[in-house]
C-alpha positions in Angstrom: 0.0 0.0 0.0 3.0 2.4 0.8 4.2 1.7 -2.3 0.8 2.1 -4.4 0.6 5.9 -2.6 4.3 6.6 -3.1 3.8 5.8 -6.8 0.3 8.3 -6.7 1.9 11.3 -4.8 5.3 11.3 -7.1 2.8 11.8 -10.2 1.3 15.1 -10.8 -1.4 13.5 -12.9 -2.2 10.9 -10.6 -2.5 13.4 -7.8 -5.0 15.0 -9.4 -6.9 12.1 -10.8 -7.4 10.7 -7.1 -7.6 13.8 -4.7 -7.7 17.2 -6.2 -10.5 15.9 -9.2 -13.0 13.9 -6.6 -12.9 17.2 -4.3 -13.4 19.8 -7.6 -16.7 17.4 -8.0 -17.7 16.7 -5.1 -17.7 20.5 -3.5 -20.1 22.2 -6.2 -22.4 18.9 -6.6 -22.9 19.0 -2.4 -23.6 22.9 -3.0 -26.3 22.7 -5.5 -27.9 19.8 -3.7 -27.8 21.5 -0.3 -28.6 24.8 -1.5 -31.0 25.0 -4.4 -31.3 28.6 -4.8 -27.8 28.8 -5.4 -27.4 26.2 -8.0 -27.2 27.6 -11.0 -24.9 30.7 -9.6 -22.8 27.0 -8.1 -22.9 25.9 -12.2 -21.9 29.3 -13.8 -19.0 29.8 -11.3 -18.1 26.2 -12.0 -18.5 26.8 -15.9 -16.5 29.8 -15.9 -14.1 28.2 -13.7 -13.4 25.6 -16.0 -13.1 27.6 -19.1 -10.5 29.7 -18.0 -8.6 26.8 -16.6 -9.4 25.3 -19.9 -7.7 28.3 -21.9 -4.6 28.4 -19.2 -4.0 24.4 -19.6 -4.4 25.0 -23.2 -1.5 28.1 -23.3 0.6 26.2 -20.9 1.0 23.0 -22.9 -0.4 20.8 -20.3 -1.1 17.2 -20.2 -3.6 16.1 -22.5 -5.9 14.3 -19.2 -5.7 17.8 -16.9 -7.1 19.5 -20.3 -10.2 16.6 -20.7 -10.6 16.1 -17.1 -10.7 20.1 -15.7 -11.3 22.2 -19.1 -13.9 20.0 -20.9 -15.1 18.0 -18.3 -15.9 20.5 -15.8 -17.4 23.1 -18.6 -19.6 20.5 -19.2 -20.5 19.8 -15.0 -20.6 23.3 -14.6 -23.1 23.8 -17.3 -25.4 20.8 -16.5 -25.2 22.5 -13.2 -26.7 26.0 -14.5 -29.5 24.2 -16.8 -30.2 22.5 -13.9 -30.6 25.3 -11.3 -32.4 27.4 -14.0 -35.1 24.6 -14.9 -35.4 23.8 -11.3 -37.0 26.8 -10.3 -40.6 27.1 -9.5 -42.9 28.2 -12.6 -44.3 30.7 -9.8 -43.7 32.0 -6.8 -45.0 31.2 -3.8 -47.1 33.9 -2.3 -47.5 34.5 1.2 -50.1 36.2 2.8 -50.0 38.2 5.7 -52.1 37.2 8.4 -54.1 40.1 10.3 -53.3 39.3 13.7 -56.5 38.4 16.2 -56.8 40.9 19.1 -59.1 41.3 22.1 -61.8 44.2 21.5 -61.5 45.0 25.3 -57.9 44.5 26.4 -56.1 44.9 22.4 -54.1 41.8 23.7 -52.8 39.5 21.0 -54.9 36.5 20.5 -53.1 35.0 17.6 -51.0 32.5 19.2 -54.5 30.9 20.6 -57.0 28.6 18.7 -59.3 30.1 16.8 -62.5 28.3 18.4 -61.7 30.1 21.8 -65.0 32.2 23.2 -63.5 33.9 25.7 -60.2 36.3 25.8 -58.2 34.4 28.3 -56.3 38.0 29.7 -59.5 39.9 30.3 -62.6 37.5 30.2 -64.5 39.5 27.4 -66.6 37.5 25.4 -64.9 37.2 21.5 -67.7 37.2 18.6 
């Protein structure tokens, strides 16, 4: 086993294939999945991301598996990403309304936090309509 991770940690490319890669996945996946408002702002960043490292791997001459793995294949996770926060979204939006809250006529306590089949004002005693 030594030997298997000494073999790993001495290759750049390996290195990234079995811990940096998982982690550049894994991080913007548990985002969008935890936090669904955010997920197609998680899949642009992760697009654009991509595509710039995509242009720098492509200037700098690097390995032909950092360009597939982090250029193309994260453009393409990043974008899934956005179509998916964008179609997501609800086709309208929830509306809340305000509830008036329920006070005594006599005493103007709040009644709200009480059932609303109660006959009498529990502060005062005043008979409730």
């Amino acid at each position: 086993m030594g030997l298997g991770v000494a073999i790993i940690v001495s290759d750049l490319l390996l290195v990234y294939y079995f811990f940096i890669f998982p982690f550049i996945i894994i991080l913007p996946l548990w985002l969008a999945i935890r936090f669904p408002v955010f997920r197609s702002g998680v899949g642009l960043v992760t697009f654009i991301l991509s595509v710039v490292a995509l242009f720098f791997e492509v200037a700098t001459d690097a390995p032909v598996g950092f360009i597939v793995t982090s250029g193309l294949f994260g453009a393409v996770f990043g974008f899934s990403l956005l179509v998916w926060g964008l179609t997501s979204r609800p086709s309208t939006e929830v509306t809340q309304t305000r509830q008036v809250a329920r006070v005594c006529p006599k005493c103007g306590k709040n009644l709200s936090f009480f059932p609303d089949d109660i006959n009498l004002c529990p502060y005062c005693g005043n008979q409730l309509a």
